[in-house]
N, C-alpha and C positions, 0 to 999 in steps of 0.2 A: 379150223377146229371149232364145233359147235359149241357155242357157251353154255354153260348150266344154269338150266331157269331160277333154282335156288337160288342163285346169287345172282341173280338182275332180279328175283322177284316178278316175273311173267306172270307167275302163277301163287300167290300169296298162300292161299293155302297147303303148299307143299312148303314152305320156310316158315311155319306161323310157335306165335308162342304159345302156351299151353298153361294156364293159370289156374287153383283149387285155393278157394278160401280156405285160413286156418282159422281156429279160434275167435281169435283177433281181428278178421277180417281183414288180411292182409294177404294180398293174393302172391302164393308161392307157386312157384315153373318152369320151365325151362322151352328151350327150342324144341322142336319136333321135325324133322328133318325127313323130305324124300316120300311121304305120303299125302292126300290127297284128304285132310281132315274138313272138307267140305263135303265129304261122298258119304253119307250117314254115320252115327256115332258108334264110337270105337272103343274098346276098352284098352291099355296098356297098364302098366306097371310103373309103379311110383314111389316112393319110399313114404313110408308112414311115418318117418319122424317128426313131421310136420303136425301133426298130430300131440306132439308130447314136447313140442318144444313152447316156450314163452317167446316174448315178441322181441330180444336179445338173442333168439338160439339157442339157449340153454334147456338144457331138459332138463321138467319138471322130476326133482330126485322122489327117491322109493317112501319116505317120508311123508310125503304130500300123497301120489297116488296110492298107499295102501295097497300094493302091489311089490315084488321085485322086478325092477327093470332087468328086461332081456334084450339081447342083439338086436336092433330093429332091420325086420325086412323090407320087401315090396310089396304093396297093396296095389288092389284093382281099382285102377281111375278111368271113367267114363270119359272121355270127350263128348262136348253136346257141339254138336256140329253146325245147329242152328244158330247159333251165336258168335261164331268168328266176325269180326268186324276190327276195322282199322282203329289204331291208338293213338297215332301219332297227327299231329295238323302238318305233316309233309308226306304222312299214305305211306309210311315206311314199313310201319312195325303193325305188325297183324292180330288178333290174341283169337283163341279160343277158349272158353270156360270149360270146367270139367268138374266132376263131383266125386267123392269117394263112392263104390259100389260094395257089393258083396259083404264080408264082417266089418269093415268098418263104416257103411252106409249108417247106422244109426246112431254117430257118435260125429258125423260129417254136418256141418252147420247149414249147405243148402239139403240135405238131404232132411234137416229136423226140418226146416220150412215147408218141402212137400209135402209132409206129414202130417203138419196142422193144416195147409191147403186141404188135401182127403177128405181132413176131418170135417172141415167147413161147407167142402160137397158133397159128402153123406147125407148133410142136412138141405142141401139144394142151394149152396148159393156160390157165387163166384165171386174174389176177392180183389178189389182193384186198388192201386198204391202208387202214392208217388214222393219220394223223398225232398226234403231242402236240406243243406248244407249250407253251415255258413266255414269257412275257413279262412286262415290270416296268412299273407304273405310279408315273408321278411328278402332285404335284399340283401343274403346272407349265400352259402355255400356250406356246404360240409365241413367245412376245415375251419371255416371263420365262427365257425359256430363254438367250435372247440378250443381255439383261441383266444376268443373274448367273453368278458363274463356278460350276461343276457342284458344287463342295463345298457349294453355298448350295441346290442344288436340293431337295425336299422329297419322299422314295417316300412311297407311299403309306401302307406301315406301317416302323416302324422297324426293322431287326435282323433276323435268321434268327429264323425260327420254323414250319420245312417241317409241312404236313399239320395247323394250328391251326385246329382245331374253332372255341374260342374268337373268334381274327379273323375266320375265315369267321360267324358269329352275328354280332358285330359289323358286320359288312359286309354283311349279308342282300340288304340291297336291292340293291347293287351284282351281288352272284353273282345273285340275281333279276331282275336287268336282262339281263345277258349270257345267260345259260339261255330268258328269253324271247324275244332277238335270234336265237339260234343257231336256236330255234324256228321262229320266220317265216320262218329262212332256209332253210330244211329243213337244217341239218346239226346233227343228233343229239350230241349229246356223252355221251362214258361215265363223263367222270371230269371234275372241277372242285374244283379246291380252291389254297390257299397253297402256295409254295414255299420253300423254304430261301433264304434273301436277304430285302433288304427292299423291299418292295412287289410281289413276282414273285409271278404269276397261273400254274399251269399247267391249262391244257382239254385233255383228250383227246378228242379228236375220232371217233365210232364207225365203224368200220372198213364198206367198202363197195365196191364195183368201184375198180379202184384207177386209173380216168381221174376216175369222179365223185370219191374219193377227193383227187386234185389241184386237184380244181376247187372242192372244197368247201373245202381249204387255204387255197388262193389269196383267196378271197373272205374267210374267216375274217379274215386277217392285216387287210385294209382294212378291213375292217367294224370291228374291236375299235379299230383305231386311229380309226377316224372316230365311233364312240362314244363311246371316252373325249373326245375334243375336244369335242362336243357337253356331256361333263358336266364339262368344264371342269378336264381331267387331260389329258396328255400317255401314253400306250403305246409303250413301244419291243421292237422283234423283236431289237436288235443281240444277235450272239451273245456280244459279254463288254460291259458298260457300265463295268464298274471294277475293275481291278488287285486289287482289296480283296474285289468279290464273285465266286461263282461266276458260271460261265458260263450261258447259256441255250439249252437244248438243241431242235431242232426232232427228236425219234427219228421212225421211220417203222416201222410193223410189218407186213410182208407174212407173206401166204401163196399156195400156188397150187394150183390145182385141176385136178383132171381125169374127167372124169364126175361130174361132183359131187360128189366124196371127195377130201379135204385129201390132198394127192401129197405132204405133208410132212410126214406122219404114218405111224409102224411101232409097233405097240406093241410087237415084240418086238427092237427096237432100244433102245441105250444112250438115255438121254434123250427117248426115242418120236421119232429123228432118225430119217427115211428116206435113202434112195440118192442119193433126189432132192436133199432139202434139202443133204446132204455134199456133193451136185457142185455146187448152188447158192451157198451158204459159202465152198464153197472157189473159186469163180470173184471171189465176192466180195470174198476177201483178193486173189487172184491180180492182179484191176486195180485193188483199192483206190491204189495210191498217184497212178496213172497217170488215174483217173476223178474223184482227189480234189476238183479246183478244182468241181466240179458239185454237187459237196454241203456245199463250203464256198468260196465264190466271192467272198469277202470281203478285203480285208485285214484287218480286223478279227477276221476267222474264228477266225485261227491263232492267235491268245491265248486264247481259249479250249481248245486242245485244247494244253494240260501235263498233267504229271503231278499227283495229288492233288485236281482239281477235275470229278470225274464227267465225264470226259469222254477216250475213248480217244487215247493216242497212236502207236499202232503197229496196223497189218492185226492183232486177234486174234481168236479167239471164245469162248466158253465155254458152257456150260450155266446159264440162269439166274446168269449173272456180270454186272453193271453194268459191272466196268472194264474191259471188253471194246469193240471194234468191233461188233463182231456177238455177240448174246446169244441162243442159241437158250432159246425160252420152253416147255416142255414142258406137256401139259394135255391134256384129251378131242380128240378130233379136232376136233371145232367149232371150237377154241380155238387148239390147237397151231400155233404160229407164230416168225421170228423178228423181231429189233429190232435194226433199223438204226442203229446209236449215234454214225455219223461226224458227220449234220448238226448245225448249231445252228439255232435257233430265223429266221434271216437267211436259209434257204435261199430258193431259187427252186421251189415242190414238183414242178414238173413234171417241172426236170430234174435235182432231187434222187432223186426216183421211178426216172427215168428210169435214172441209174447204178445206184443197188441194185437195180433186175432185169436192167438190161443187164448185169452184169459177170454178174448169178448166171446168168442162160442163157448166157453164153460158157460159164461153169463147166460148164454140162449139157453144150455140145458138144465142147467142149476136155480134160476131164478132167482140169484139176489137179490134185496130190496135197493134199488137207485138212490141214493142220499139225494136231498134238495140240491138244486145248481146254486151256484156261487155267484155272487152277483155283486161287482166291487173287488179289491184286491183280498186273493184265495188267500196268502202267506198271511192276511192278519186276522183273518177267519178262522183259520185253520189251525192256531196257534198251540196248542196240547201236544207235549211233546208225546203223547201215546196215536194222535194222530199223523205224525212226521215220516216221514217216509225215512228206510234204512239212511241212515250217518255216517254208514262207511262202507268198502266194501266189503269187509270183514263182516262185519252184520248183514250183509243183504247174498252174502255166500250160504252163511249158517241158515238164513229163511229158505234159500232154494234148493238148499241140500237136504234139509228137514221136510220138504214140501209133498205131502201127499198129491196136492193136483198136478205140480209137476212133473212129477214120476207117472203120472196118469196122461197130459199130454206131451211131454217130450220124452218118455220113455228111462226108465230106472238106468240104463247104465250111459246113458249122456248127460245125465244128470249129476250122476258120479261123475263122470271124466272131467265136465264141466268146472263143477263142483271146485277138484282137486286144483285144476290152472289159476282157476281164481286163487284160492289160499296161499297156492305159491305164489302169485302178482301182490299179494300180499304184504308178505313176507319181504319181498323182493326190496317193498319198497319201505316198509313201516320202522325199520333200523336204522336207515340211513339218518343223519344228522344235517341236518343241513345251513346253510349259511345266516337262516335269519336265526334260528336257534345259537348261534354261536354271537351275534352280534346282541341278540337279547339277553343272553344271561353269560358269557365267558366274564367279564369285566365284576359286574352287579353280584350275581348267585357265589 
């Protein structure tokens, strides 16, 4: 009796899985069974609740959307066919990416990305991107996690020890697992090593058209985290896990081209900063505060971004400065680029992407005026709390809800939808009470 290629996997693309970022940047899917989703892209049907749910499953109530919730049905999702590639570091598990089409393409977080791409080639240039990720491993489990309270969890390694030769030797096999995963999956990495904190991984992910770019993010994030569970460790993207350690940065380094020469490169400019990249920078301050919740969409976000923890707190930039928003990085043309320093590690990359070029091509067409670069640490420059960037993400909801330009590049009703998830992530969380509160004033107040 002949066997079925489905289940021996002969043919990966007739057994492969099917993934569509939500909000969240959390890619939701299922198997796809008996077709051939390498043979050009496809459309099926998908349920749209993914859409209106938060990052628990719960959907967002009538409340929050401004809307009455109705039955939700099936929506038209694309498979992109060019992107199937392996997940697993044993060649098991297959994925293909897929986007929302038809009514709900513009309310779909890679479809807001093409859209600012468009817009950035209407003007003639092409946008190149490459993500870093730091994230922390704990040698926890699902259940152990729930079981014990977080003081009892175990990272991987103990204490700060950024850029340890020594741990990475130590750990060989583990950086040899992930470096062979990244592999199969086609996404290159340039950099791999320890981070400052304990148990923090950062991959730089090698720079590439900045849709594949998001796409190869996006898959990242789910792959490391369905890795480590497989090797019986817990990964987390949150951008601060503890008051105690630093934060965890997701940067983004673009650059943009036009006839195939970096448009953001002058060598006889201060810092080899061209025309370009100045009206791009400075677009980028101009709606950082206003585009913030897109790059940090979190309530969790905003504790990461104080003063003293590598992590900007006010629109700044500088030349090769770390405690900057925007760090323009100076180098040969090949290279010369800058780094997007608002996300953490918790972004969404599409539509983290999606603001750091949106705001810098407003900046091309708008002409902002560029603030002087920051020169020394930006957090104590920068110190005016009318200079600060949103402080929660309740406030950084209300600027891009209220936002004229946003409504101008990512379109009135994802801005809404957007909008309403945040308030509810909000909410979701802004009640609870939690255990230092109780330890702080139960006895005392």
């Amino acid at each position: 009796m002949p066997t079925d290629p489905r289940l021996t996997g002969a043919n990966p693309a007739r057994a492969a899985m099917v993934g569509v970022s939500d909000f969240d940047g959390v890619l939701r899917g299922k198997h796809v069974l008996g077709e051939d989703l390498s043979d050009g892209d496809k459309v099926i049907k998908f349920s749209e609740a993914v859409l209106a749910w938060d990052c628990t499953d719960r959907v967002i109530p009538a409340s929050f959307t401004q809307k009455p919730l109705s039955a939700f049905g099936d929506a038209d999702l694309r498979i992109l066919s060019g992107t199937g590639r392996s997940v697993s570091h044993l060649g098991d598990q297959y994925l293909y990416l897929a986007e929302f089409t038809g009514a709900h393409e513009n309310i779909c977080p890679r479809g807001i990305l093409r859209k600012v791409l468009r817009r950035a080639a209407e003007h003639g240039y092409d946008c190149t991107a490459g993500f870093e990720f730091e994230f922390m491993l704990f040698k926890e489990n699902a259940d152990t996690i729930e079981e014990k309270p977080f003081g009892e969890w175990a990272p991987l390694t103990r204490g700060p020890f950024g850029y340890s030769i020594a741990r990475s030797v130590a750990q060989h096999e583990l950086f040899d697992e992930i470096l062979a995963l990244c592999e199969k999956a086609r996404i290159p990495l340039s950099g791999l090593h320890f981070e400052t904190g304990p148990g923090v991984v950062e991959a730089s992910l090698r720079h590439c058209d900045a849709l594949e770019a998001a796409d190869r993010a996006t898959i990242f994030k789910s792959m490391i985290k369905a890795w480590a569970q497989r090797r019986g460790m817990m990964a987390t993207f949150m951008a601060k896990v503890s008051e105690e350690w630093p934060g965890q940065s997701g940067h983004i380094h673009i650059s943009m081209s036009s006839d195939s020469q970096n448009a953001f490169y002058d060598s006889d400019a201060f810092g080899n900063v061209s025309k370009l990249m100045r009206q791009f920078i400075a677009g980028q301050l101009e709606y950082m505060n206003e585009f913030c919740v897109l790059a940090a969409p979190n309530f969790n976000s905003y504790k990461r971004l104080v003063p003293g923890c590598w992590a900007p707190i006010s629109p700044s930039w500088g030349v090769d400065n770390r405690s900057c928003a925007v760090r323009a990085i100076p180098g040969e043309p090949s290279a010369h680029r800058l780094e997007y320093r608002l996300p953490g590690a918790d972004l969404n990359p599409y539509l983290a992407l999606a603001c750091a070029i949106g705001s810098g091509i407003l900046g091309v067409e708008t002409g902002p005026a560029l603030p002087a670069s920051i020169v020394g640490d930006a957090s104590a420059e920068m110190c005016r709390p009318s200079a600060r960037l949103p402080q929660s993400l309740s406030e950084a909801t209300s600027r891009f809800a209220e936002s004229a330009a946003a409504s101008d590049v990512f379109g009135e009703r994802f801005v809404e939808a957007f909008s309403c998830s945040r308030r509810w992530e909000w909410e979701a969380v802004q009640h609870r009470v939690t255990d230092f509160e109780r330890r702080r004033y139960f006895e005392i107040i």
